[in-house]
MIROBA-931871 format. One line per 10 residues: their letters; for each residue x, y, z of N, C-alpha, C. Coordinates in Angstrom, 3 decimals, m for minus. Each point is the difference from the previous one (the first is absolute). Layout:
// MIROBA-931871
a) X Y Z X Y Z X Y Z | ...
//
This chain:
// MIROBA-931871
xxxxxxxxxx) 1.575 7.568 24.479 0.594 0.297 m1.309 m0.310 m1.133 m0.976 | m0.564 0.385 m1.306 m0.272 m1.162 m1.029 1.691 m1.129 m0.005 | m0.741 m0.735 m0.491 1.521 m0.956 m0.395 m0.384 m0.431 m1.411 | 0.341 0.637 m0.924 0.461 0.062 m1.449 1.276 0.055 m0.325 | 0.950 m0.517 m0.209 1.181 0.009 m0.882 m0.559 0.384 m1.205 | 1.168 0.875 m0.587 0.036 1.090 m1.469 0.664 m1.017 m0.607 | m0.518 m0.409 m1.584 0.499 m0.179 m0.852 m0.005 0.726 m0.933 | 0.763 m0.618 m1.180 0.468 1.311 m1.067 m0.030 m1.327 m1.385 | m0.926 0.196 m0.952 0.124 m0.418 m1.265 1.615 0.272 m0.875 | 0.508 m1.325 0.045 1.148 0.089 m0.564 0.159 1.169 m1.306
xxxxxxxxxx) m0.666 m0.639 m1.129 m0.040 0.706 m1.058 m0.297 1.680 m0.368 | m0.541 0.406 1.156 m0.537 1.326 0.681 1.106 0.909 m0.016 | 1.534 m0.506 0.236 0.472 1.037 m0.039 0.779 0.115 m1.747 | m0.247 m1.041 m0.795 0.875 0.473 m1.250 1.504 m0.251 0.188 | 0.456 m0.915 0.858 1.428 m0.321 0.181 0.411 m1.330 m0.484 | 0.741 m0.599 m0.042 0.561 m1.255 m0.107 m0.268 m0.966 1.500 | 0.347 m1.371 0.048 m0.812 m0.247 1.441 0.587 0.433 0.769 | 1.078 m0.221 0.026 1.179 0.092 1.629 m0.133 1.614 0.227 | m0.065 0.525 m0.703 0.167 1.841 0.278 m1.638 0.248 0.098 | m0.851 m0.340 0.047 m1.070 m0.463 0.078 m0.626 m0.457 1.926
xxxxxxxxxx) 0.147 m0.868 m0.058 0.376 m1.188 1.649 0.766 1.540 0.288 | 1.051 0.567 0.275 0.800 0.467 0.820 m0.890 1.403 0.192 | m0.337 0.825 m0.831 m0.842 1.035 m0.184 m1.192 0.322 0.852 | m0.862 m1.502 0.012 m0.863 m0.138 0.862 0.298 m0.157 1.471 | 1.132 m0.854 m0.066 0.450 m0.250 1.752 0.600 1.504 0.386 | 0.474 0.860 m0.894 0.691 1.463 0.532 m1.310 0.681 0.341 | m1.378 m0.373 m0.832 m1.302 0.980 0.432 m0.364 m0.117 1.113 | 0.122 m1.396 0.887 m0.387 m0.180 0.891 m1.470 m1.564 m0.027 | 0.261 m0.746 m1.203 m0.928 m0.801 m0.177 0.492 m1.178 0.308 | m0.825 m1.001 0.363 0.135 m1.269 0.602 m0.415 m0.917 m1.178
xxxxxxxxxx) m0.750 0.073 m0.781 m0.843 m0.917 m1.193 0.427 m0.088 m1.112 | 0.225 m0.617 m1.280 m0.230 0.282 m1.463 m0.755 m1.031 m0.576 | m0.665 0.424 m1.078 m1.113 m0.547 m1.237 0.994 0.119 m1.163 | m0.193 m1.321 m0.753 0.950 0.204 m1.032 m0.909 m0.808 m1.430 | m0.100 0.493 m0.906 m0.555 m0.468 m0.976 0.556 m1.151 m0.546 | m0.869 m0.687 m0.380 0.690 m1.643 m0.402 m0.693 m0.369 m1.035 | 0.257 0.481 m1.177 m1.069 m0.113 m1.224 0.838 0.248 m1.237 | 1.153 0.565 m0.476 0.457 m0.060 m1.262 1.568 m0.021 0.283 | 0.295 m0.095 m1.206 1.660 0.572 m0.377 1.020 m1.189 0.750 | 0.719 0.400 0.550 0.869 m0.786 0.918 m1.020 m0.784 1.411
xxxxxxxxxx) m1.236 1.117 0.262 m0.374 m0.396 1.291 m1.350 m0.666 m0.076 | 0.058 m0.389 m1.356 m1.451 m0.629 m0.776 0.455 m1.623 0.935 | m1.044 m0.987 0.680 m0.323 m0.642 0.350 0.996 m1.559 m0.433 | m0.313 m0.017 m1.597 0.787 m0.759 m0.907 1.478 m0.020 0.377 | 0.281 1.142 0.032 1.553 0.579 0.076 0.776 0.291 1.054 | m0.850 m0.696 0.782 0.668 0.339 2.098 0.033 m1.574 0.476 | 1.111 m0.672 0.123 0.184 m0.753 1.140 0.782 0.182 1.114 | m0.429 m0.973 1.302 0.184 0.367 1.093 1.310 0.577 0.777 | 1.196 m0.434 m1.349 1.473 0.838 0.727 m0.453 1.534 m0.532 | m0.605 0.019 m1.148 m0.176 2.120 0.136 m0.892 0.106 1.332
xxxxxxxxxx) m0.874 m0.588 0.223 m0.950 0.587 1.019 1.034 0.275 1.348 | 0.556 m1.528 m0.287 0.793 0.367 1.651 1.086 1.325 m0.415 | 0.373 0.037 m0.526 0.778 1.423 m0.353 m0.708 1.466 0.321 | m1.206 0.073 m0.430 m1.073 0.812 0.255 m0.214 0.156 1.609 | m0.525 m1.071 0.369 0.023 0.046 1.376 1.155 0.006 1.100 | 1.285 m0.526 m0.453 1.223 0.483 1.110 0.192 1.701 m0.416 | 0.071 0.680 m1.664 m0.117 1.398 0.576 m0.791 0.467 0.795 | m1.597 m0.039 m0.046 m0.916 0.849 1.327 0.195 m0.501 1.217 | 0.413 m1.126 0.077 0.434 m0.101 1.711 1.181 0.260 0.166 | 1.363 0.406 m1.158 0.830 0.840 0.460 m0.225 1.696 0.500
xxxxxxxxxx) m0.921 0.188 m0.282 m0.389 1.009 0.173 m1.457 0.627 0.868 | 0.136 m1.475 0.619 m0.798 m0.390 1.108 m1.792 0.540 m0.415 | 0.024 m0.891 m1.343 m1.541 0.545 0.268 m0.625 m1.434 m0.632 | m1.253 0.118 0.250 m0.401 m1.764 m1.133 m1.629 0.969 m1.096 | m0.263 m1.354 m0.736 m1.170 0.428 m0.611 m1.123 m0.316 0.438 | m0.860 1.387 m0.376 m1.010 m0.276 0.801 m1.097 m0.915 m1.102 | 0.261 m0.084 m1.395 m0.635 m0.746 m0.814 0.384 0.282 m1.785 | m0.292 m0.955 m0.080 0.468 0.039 m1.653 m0.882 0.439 m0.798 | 0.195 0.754 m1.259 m1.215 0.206 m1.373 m0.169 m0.729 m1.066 | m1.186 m0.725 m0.178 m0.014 m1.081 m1.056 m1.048 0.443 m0.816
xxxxxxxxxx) 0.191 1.847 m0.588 m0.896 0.213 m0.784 0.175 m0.291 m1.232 | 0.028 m1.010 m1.546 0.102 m0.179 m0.822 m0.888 1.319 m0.702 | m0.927 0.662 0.015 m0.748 0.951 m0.217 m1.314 m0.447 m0.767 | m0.276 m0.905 m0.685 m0.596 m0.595 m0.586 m1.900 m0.202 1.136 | 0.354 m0.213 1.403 m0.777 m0.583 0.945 m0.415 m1.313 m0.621 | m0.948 m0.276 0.658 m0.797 m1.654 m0.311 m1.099 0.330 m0.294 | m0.444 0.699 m1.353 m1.191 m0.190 m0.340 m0.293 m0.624 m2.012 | 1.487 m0.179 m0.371 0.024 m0.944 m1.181 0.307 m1.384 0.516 | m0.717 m1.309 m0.539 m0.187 m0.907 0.610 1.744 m0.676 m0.933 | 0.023 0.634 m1.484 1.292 m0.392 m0.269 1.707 0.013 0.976
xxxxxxxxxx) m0.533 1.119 m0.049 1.080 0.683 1.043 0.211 m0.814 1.220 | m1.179 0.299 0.334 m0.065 m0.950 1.356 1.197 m1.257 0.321 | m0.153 m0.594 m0.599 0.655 m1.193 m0.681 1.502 0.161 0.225 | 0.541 1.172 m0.177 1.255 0.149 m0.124 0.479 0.565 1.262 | m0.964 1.474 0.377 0.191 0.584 1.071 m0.131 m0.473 1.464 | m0.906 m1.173 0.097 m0.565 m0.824 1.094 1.132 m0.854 0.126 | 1.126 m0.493 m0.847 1.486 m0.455 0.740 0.721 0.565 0.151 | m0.279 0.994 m0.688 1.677 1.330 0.282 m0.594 0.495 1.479 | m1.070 0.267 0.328 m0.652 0.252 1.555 0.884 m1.115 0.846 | m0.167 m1.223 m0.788 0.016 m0.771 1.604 1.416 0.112 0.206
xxxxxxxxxx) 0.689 m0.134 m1.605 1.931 0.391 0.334 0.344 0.849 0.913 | m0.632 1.643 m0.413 m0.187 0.705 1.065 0.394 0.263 1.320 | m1.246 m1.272 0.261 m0.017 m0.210 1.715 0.959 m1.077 0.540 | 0.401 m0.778 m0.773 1.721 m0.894 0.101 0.854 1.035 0.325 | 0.069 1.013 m0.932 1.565 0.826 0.291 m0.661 0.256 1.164 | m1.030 1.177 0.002 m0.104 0.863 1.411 0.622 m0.568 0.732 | m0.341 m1.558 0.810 0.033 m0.828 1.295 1.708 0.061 0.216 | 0.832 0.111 m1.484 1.629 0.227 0.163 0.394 1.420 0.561 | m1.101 1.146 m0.033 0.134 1.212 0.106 m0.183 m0.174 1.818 | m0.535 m0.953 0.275 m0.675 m0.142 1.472 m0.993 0.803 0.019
xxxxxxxxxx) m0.950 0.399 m0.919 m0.989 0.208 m0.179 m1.641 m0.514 m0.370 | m0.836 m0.132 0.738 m1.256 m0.732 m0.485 m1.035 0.593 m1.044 | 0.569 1.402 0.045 m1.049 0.513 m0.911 0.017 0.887 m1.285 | m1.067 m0.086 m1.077 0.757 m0.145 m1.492 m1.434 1.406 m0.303 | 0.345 0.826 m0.642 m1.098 1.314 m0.383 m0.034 m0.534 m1.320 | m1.931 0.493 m0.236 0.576 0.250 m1.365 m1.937 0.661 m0.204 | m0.111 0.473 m1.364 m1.227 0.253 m0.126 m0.428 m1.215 m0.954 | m1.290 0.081 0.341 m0.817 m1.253 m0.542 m1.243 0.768 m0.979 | 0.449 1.162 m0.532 m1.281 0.255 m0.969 m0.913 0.465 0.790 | m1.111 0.991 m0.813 m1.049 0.446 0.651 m1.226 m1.163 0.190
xxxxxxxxxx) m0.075 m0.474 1.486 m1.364 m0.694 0.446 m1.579 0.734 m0.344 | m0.651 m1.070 m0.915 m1.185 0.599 m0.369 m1.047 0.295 1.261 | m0.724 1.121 0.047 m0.779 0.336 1.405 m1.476 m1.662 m0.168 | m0.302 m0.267 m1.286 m1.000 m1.020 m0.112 0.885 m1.384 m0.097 | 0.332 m0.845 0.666 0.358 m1.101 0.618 m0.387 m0.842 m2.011 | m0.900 m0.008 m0.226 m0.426 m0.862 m0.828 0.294 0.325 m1.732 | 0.950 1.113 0.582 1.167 0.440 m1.489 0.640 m1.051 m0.411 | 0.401 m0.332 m1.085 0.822 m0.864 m0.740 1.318 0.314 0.257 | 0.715 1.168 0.678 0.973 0.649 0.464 0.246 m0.830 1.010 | m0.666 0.552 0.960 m0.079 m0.364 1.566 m0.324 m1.794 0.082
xxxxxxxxxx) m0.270 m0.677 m0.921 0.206 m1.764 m0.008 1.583 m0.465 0.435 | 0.137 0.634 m1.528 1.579 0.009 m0.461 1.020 m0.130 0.862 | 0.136 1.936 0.827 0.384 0.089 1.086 m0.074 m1.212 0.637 | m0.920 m0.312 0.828 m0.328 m0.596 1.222 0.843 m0.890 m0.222 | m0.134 m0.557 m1.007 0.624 m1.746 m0.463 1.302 0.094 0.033 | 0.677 1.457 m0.245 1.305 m0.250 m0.044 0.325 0.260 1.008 | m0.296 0.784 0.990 0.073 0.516 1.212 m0.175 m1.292 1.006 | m0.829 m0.932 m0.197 m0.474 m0.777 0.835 1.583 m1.158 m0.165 | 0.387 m0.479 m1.478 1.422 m0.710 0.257 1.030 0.781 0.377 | 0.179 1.156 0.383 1.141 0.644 0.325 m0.177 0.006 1.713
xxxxxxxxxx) m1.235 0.102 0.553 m0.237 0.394 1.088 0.219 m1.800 1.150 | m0.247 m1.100 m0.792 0.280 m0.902 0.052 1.739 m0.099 m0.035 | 0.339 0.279 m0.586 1.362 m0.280 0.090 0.719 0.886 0.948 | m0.782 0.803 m0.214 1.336 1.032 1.463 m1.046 m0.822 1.350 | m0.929 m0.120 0.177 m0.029 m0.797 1.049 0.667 m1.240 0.386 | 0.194 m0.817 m1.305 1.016 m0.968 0.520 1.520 0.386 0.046 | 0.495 1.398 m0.156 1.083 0.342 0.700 0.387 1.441 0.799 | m1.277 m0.541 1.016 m0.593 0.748 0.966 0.458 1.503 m0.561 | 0.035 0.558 m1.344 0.308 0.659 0.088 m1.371 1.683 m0.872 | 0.242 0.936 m0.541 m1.260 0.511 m0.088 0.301 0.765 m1.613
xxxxxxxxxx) m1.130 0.054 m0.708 0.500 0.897 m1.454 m1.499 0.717 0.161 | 0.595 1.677 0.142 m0.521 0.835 0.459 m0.362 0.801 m0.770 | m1.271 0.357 m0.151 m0.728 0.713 m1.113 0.311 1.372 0.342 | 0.401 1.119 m0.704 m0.227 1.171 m0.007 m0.934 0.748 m0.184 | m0.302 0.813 0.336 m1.505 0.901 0.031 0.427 1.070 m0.766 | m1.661 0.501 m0.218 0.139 1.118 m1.420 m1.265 m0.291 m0.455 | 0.317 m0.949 m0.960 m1.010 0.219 m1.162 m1.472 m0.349 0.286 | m0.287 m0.494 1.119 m1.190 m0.597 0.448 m0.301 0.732 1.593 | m1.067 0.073 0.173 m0.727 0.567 1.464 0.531 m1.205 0.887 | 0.269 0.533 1.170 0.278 m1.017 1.125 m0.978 m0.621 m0.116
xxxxxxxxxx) m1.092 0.416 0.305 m1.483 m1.030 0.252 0.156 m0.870 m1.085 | 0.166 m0.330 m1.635 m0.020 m0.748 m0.744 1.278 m0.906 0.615 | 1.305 0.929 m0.260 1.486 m0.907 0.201 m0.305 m1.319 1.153 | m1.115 m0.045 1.381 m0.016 m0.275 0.779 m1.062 m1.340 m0.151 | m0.779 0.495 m0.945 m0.787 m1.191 m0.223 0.311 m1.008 m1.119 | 0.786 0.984 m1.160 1.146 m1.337 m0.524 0.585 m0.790 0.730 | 0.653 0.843 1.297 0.984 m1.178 0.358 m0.475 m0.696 1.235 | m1.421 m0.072 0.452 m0.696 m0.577 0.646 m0.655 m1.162 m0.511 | 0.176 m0.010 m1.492 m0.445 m1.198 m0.606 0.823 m1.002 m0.683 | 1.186 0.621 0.412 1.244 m1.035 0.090 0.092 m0.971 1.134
xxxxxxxxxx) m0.303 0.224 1.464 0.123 m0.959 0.914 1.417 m0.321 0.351 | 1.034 1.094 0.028 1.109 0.094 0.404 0.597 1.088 m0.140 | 1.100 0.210 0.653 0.676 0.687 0.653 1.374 0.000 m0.579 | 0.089 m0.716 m0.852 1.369 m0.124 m0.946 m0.149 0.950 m0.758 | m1.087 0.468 m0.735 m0.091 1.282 m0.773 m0.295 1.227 1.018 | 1.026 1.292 0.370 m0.781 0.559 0.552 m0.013 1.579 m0.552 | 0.300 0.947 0.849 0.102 1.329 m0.109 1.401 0.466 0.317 | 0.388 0.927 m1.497 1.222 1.362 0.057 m1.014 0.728 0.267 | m0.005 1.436 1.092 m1.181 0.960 m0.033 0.956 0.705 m0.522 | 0.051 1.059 m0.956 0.231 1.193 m0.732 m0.903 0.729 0.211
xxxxxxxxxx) m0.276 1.313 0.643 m0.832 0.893 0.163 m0.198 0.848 m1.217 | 1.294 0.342 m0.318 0.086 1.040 m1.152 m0.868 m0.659 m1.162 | 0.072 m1.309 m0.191 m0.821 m0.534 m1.043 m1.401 0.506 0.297 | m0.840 m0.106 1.315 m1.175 m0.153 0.275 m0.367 1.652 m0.666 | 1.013 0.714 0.519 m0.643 1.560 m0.072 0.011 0.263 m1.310 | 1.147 m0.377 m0.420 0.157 0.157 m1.899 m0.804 m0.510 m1.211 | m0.592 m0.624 0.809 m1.004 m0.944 m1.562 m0.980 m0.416 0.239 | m0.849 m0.648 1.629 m1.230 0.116 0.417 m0.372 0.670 0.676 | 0.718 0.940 0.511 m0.377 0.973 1.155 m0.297 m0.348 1.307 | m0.015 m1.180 0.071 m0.262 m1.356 1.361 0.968 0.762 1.256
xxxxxxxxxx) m0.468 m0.022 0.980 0.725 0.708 1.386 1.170 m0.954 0.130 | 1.018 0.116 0.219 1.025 m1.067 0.255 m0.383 m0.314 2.027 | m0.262 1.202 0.802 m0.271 m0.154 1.456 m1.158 m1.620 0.028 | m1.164 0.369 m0.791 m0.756 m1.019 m0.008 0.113 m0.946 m0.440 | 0.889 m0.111 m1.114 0.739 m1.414 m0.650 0.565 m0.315 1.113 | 0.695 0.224 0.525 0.884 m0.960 1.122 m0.750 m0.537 0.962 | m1.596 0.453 0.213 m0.749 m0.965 0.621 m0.614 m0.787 m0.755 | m0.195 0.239 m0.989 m0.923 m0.628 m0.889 0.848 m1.349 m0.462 | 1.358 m0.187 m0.238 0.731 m0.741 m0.498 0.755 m0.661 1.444 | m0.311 m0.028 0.959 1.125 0.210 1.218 0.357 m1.292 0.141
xxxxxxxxxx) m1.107 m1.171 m0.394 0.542 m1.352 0.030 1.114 m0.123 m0.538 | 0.099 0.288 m1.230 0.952 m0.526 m1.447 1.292 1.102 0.252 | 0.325 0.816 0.366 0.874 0.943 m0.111 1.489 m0.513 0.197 | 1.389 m0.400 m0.560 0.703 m0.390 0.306 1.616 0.994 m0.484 | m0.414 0.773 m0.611 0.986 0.935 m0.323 m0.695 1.569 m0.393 | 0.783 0.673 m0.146 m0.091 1.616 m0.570 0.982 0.890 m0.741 | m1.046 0.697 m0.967 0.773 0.745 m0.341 m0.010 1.697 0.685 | 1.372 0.847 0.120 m0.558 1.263 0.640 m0.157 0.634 m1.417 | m1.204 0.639 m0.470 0.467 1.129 m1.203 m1.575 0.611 0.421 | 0.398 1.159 m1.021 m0.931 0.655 0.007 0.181 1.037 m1.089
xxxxxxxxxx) m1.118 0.521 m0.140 m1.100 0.517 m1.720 m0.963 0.646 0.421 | m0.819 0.576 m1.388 m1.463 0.739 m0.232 m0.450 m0.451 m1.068 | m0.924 m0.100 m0.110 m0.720 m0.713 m1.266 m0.733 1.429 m0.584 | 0.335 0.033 m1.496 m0.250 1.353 m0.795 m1.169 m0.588 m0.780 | m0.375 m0.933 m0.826 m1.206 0.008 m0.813 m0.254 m1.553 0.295 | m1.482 m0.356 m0.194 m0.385 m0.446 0.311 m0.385 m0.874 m1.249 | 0.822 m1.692 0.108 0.528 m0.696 m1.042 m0.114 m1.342 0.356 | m1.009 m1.179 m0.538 m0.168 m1.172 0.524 1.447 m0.856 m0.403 | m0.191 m0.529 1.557 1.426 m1.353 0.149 0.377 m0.203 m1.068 | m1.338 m0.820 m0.514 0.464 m0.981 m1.467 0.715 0.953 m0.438
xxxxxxxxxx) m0.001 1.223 m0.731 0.430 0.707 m1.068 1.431 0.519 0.573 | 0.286 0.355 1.446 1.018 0.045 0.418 1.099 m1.096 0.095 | m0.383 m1.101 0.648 0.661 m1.154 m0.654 0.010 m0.845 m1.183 | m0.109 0.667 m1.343 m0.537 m0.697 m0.950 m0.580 m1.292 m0.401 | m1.105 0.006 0.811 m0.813 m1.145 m0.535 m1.389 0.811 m0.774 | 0.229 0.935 m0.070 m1.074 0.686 m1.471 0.566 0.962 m0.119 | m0.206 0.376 m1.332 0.666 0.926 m0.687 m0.860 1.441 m0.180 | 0.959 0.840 0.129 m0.814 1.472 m0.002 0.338 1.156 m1.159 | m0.084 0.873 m0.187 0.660 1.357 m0.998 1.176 0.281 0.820 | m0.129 m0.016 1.197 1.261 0.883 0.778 1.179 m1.332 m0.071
xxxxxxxxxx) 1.108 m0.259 m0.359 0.612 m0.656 m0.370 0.775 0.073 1.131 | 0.308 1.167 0.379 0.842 0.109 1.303 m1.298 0.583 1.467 | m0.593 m1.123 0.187 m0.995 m0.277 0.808 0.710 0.196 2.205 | 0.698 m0.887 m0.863 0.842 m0.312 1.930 0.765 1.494 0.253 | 0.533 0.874 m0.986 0.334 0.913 0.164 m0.594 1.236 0.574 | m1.281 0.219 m0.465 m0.524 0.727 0.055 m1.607 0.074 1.220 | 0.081 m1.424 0.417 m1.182 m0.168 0.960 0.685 0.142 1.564 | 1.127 0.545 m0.169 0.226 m0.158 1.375 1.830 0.667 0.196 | 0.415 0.283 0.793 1.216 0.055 0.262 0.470 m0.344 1.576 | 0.911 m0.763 0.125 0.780 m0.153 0.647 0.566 1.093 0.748
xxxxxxxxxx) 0.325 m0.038 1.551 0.439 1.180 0.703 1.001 m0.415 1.225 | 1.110 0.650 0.286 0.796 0.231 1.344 m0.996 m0.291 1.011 | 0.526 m1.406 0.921 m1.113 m0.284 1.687 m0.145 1.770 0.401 | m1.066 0.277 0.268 m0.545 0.631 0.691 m0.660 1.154 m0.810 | 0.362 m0.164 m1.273 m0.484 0.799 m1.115 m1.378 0.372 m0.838 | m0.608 m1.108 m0.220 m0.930 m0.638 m0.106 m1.174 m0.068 0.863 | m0.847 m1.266 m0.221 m1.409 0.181 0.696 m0.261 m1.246 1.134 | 1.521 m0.560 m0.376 m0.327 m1.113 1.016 0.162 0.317 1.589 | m1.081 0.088 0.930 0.260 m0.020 1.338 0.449 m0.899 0.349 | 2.001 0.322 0.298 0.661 m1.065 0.254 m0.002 0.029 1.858
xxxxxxxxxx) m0.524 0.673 0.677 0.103 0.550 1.602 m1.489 m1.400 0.523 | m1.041 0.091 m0.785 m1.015 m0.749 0.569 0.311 m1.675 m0.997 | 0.456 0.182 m0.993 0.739 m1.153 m0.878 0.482 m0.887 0.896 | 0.969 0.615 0.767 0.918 m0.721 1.167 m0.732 m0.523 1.186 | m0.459 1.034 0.215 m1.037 m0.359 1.362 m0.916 m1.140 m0.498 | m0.486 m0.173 m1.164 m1.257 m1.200 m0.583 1.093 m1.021 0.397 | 0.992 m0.046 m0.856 0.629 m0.966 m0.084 0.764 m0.718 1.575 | 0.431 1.092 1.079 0.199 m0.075 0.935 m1.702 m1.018 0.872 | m0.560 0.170 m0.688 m1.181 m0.048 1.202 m0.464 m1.776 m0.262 | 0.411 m0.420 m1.474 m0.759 m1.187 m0.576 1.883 m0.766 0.220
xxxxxxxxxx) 0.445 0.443 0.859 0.888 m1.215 0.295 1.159 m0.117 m1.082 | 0.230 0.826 m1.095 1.079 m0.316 m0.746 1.338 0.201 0.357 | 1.120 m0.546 m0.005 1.113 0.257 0.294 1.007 0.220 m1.157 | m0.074 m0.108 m1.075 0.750 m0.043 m1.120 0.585 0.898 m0.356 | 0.640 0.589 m1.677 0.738 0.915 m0.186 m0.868 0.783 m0.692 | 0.478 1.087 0.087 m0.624 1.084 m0.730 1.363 0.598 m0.846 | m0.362 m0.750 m1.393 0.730 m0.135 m1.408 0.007 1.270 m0.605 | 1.189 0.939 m0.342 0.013 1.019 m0.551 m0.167 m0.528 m1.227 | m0.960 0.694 m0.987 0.448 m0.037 m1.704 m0.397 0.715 m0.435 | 1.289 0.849 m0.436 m0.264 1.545 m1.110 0.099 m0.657 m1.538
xxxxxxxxxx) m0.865 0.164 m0.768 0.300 m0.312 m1.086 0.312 1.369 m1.243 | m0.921 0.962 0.257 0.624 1.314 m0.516 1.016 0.775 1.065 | 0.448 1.760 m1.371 0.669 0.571 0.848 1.437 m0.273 m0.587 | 0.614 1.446 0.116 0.887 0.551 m0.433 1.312 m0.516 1.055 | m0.302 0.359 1.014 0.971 m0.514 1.215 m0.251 m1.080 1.163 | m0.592 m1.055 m0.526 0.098 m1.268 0.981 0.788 m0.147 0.874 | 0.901 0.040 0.144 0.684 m0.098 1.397 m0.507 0.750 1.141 | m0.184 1.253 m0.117 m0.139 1.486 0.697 m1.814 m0.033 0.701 | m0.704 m0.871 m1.177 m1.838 m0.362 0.228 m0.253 m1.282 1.020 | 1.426 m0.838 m0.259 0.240 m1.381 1.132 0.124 0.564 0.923
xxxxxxxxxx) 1.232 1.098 0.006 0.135 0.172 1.574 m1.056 0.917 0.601 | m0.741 0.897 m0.861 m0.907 0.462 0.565 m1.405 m0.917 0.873 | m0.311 m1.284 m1.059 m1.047 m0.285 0.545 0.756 m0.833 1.226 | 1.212 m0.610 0.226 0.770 m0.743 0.820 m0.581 0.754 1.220 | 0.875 1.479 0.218 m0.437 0.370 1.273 m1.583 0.911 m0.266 | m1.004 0.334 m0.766 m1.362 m0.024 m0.115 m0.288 m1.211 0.945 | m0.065 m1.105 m0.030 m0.383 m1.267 0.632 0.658 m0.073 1.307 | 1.030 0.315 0.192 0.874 m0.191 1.397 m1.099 1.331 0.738 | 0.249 0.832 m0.089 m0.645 0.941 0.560 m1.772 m0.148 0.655 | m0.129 m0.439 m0.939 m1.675 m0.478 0.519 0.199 m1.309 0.657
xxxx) 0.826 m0.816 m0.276 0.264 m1.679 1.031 0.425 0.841 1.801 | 1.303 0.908 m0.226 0.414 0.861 0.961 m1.206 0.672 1.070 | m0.856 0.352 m0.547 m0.996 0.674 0.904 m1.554 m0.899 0.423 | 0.097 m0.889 m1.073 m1.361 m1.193 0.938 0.689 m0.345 1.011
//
């Protein structure tokens, strides 16, 4: 039988936290991901008695996190930005370690496929002090997948020379916007892999990264809308049955992170993909 513990993206269900934490432990999940980027839970605005507050509810409710989100949305490909976002990262990974967590998601912008982009410098450079710093607290800030082909994502982060930067695999990203196999991503990436997300999608028109994550601008204004939709685990195109098995086979043990971000009834799509995933863990 695989050994995956289910997590469940806090924010996923649209609750407040504590009704939130309790919701997930009634689904049957062991994990939560909790966004750590604005408002009250913006980086600036969290010291370590909220965290510990945060963390005695999920272990009242007997579950821990399986990793934190430090998507500012911006990624690292303005060198201004950079500047700002490259300490709110490392804050980040301070709280996580209060969460008893080592590992921090986030997307890093679309990686150029030609290495010798003015993009892909940028990146590297910022990527390369972040990846440095979670190594010196042994801990990992984990790129999400999507906007880039595994084969590229893999040779970016092969030219980092560590392991402090690594991999969120999101499948649903791969199918939704490069069409990239998520089965073969998980070999292709199998070094770096340190967390997951479970979701899953279909990709409807066919719409470059950049323009989906706005780093160029298009006519279709509502671009992310329309290149893709989001779908209920098992709905979609992601083969989550050989997904598991890849991932089963390259040694991962980690969580497999629910996150619904559309959808009318979130709760009802959690618990669906909850036992979707139990069911296929149940029969390997």
């Amino acid at each position: 039988m695989y050994n995956f513990p289910i997590g469940v993206m806090v924010e996923s269900f649209r609750l407040p936290y504590r009704e939130a934490v309790e919701k997930a432990a009634s689904l049957g999940a062991k994990g939560l991901q909790i966004y750590m980027t604005q408002g009250d839970m913006a980086p600036e605005n969290l010291d370590m008695k909220k965290i510990k507050e945060l963390l005695d509810i999920a272990k009242s409710y007997g579950l821990a996190f399986s990793a934190v989100c430090g998507d500012f949305g911006q990624g690292f490909s303005d060198p201004e930005l950079n500047k700002i976002n490259i300490e709110r990262s490392k804050r980040v990974m301070e709280l996580a370690l209060g969460l008893e967590t080592k590992i921090v998601t986030t997307h890093i912008g679309v990686v150029p496929a030609d290495s010798s982009h003015t993009r892909y410098k940028i990146m590297q450079e910022a990527c390369h002090i972040l990846a440095e710093y979670a190594d010196s607290m042994n801990s990992h800030f984990a790129v999400e997948t999507g906007p880039e082909t595994a084969d590229v994502l893999k040779g970016f982060l092969d030219s980092l020379n560590s392991r402090g930067v690594a991999v969120n695999l999101d499948p649903a990203n791969f199918v939704m916007v490069t069409g990239d196999d998520p089965v073969k991503a998980v070999h292709t990436l199998k070094d770096y892999i340190v967390h997951t997300h479970a979701k899953d999608g279909i990709k409807l028109l066919d719409v470059k990264p950049e323009i989906i994550y706005g780093i160029e601008k298009a006519d279709e204004e509502a671009a992310w809308d329309v290149a893709f939709k989001e779908m209920p685990l098992g709905k979609g195109k992601v083969d989550f049955k050989n997904y598991l098995k890849a991932l089963d086979e390259i040694g991962y043990r980690g969580y497999l992170t629910i996150e619904r971000e559309v959808g009318d009834d979130p709760i009802s799509d959690i618990n669906t993909a909850v036992n979707y995933l139990s069911n296929i863990i149940g029969e390997s």
